[in-house]
Structures are given as structure tokens and as C-alpha cells.
C-alpha positions as CSV (number, residue, x, y, z in Angstrom):
1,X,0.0,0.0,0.0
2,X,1.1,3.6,-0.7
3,X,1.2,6.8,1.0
4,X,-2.3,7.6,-0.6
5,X,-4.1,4.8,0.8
6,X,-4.2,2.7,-2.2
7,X,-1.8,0.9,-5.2
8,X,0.2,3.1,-6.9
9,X,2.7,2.5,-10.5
10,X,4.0,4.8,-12.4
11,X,5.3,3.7,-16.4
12,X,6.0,5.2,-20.0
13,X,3.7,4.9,-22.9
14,X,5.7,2.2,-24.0
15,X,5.0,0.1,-20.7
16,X,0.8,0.7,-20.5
17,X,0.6,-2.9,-22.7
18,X,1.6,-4.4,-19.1
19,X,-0.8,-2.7,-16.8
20,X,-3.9,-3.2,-18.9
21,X,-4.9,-6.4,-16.5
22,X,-3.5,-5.1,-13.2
23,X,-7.1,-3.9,-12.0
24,X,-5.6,-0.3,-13.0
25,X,-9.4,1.8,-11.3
26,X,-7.9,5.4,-11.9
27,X,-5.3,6.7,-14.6
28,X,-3.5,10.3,-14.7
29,X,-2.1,10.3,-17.8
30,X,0.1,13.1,-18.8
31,X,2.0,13.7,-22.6
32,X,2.8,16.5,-24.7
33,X,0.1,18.4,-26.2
34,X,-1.5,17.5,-29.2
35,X,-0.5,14.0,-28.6
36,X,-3.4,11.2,-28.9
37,X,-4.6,9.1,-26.5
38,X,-2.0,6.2,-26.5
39,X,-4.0,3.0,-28.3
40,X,-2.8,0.9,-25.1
41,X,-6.1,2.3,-23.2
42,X,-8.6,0.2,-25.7
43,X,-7.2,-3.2,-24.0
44,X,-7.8,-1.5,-20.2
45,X,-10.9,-2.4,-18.0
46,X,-13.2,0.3,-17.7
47,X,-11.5,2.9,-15.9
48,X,-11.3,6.7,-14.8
49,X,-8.5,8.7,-16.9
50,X,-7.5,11.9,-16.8
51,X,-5.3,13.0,-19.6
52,X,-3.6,15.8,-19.1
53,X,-1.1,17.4,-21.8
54,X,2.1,19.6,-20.8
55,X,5.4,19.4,-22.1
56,X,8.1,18.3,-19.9
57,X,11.3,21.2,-20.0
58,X,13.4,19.9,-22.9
59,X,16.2,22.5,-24.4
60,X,17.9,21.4,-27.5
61,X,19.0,22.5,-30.7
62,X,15.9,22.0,-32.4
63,X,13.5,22.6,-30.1
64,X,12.8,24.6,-26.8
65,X,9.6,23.7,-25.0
66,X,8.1,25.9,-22.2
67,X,8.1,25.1,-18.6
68,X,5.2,23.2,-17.0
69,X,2.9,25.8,-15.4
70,X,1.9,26.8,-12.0
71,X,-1.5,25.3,-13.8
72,X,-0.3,22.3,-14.6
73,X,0.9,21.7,-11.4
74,X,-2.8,22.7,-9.7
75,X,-4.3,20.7,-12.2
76,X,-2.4,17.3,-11.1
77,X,-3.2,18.8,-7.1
78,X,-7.0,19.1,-8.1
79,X,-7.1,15.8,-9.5
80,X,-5.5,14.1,-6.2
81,X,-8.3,16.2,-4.4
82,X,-10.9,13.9,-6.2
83,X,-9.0,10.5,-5.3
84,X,-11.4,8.5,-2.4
85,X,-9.5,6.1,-1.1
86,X,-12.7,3.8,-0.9
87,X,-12.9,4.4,-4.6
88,X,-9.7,3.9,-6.1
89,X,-8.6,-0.1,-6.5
90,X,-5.4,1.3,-8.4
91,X,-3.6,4.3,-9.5
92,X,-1.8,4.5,-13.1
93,X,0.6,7.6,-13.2
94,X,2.1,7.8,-17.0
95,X,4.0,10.1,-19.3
96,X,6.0,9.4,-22.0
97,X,9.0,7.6,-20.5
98,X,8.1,7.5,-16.5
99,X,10.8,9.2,-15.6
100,X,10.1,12.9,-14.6
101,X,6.3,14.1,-15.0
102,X,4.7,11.4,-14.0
103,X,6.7,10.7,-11.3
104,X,7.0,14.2,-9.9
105,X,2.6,14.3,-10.1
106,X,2.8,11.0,-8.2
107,X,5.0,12.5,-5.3
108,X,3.0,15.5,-5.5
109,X,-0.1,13.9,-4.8
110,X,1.5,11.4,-1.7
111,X,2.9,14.8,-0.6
112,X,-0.7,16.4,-0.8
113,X,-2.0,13.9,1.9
114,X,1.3,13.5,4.0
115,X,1.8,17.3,5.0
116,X,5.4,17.2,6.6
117,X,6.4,13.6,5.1
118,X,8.5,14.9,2.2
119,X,11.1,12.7,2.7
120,X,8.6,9.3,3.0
121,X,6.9,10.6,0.2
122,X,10.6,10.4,-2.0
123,X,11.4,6.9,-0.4
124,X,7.7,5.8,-1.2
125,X,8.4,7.1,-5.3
126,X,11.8,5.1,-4.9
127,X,10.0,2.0,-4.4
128,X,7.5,2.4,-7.1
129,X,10.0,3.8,-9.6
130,X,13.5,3.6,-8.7
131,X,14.9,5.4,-11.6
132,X,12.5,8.3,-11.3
133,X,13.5,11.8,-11.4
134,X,10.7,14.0,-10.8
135,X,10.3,17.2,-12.8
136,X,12.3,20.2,-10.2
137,X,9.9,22.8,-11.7
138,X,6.7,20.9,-11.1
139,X,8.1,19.9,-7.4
140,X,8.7,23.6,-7.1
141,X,5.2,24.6,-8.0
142,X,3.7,21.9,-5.6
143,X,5.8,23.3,-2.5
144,X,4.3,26.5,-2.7
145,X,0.5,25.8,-3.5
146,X,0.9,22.9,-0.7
147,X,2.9,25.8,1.3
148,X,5.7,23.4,1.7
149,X,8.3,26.6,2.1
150,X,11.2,24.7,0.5
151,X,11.2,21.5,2.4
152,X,9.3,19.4,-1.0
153,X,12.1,20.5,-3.0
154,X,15.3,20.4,-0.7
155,X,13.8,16.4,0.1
156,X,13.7,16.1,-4.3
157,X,17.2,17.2,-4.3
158,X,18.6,14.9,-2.3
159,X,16.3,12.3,-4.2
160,X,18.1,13.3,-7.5
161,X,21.7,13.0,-5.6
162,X,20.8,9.3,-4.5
163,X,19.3,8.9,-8.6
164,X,22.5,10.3,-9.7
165,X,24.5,8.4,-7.7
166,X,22.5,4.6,-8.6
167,X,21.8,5.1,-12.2
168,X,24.7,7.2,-14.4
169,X,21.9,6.4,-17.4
170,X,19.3,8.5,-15.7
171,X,21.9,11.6,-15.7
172,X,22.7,11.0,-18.9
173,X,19.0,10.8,-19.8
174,X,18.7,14.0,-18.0
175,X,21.4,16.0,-19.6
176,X,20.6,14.8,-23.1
177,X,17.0,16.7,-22.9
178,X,19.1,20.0,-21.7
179,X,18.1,19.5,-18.0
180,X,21.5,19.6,-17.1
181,X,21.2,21.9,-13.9
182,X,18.8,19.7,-12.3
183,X,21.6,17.1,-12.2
184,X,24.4,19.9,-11.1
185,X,22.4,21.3,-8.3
């Protein structure tokens, strides 16, 4: 059992084939805009999804996508506002690879209904996703509408040094999207 009172997992797009008989209840599902709704979902029990569409901070050459929003970061709040415990069976957290959006939502949301657990709600996410690195812009969105005052993202920076540390092909991942001072803070 999670921190929010029922199962949680957390994937990539590529990985959804695998949860489609896991009694998955509730999906957040969270890609770039204008992306379709990955096929995967046909095969998957009835279920509640919310899809939600943001980019994830990528700087390259070719391409420079905006920040997630203070929005965004409400809207993934609002929607672990509507979570009953007594409702949800399990929780599906996705985004493109299941490395940094959907992991930061899912810490946001254990953080939501742990106030003063930041650190739990990090080892809790290492559990579920051990290679996760959670988006530093959407954790630093959550700590102030959750009124946090620093302590959400001081516990998801010493997550990331722990990541770094484990898994060199998470930093390299990291870097190679131009998030480079997430991995030097």
C-alpha cells in the first residue's frame, strides 16, 4: 500500500501494454500536447482517466519547449483532491518515459495527503519507480501551493543526488534533454 491509501505505478507509454490487467481503477495520464490518447487504453478495464497534456522542459537544438505551469501543477493537485480512497482499486501515473512528469505528479499527490512527510513521500516514489527523477519545476510549483516553504524540493534534491548516484543512465538521460542543472544542483 502507498502513501495515498491505495496501489500506486508509475510507467512510460511504451510500458501501459503491461498494466492493462492489473485492475488499474484510476489513470493520470500526462504527454505533450497534441499527442493522442496512447492505443494501449482500448485493452484496459473500464477505468477513470485523466489525460492531461504539458510538455516536460526539454532544451535542445531544435526545439525549446516551455516550462510546466503553475496550472499544470494545480491541475495534477486538483485531481489528487478527487481521489477517495474507498474508490480507487489502483492508480496508473504515466508520461512518455516515466521518468520525470509522472513521477514528480505521483510524489506530488503522496505529498498532498502527507503534510510534513517529504522525505517518505521520495522513499515511497523510490519504491514504485527507482529510476524516477521528478520534474524540479513541477516539485517547485507543488511546494508553494501545498505551502511546503522549500522543504518538498530540498527532500527532491537529495532524491536526484541518490538517482545520480544509482543510475549514471538517468543523468545521462537528463542531460541529453538540456536539464542539465537539475543534475548539477
Amino acid at each position: 500500500m502507498s502513501l495515498l491509501g491505495f496501489p500506486v505505478s508509475i510507467c512510460g507509454v511504451a510500458e501501459l501494454h503491461g498494466f492493462a490487467t492489473r485492475g488499474v481503477s484510476h489513470v493520470l495520464s500526462i504527454l505533450d500536447p497534441y499527442t493522442p490518447t496512447p492505443a494501449a487504453f482500448a485493452v484496459f478495464a473500464p477505468h477513470r482517466r485523466v489525460d492531461m497534456r504539458f510538455h516536460d522542459r526539454i532544451v535542445g537544438d531544435s526545439y525549446d519547449w516551455p516550462l510546466p505551469e503553475e496550472s499544470d501543477a494545480k491541475s495534477v493537485l486538483d485531481f489528487g483532491e478527487s481521489l477517495r480512497s474507498d474508490d480507487v482499486a489502483h492508480l496508473l501515473v504515466h508520461c512518455f518515459a516515466g521518468v520525470s512528469r509522472s513521477t514528480a505528479s505521483a510524489v506530488m499527490l503522496m505529498a498532498q495527503r502527507n503534510p510534513g512527510r517529504e522525505e517518505a513521500c521520495f522513499a515511497a516514489l523510490h519504491d514504485i519507480r527507482p529510476k524516477a527523477w521528478p520534474n524540479s519545476v513541477m516539485i517547485a510549483h507543488a511546494d508553494r501551493l501545498l505551502g511546503r516553504r522549500g522543504r518538498l524540493v530540498d527532500a527532491m534534491q537529495r532524491h536526484h543526488r541518490a538517482v545520480a548516484s544509482r543510475h549514471p543512465d538517468v543523468v545521462a538521460l537528463i542531460r541529453s534533454v538540456g536539464r542539465g542543472h537539475e543534475v548539477d544542483l
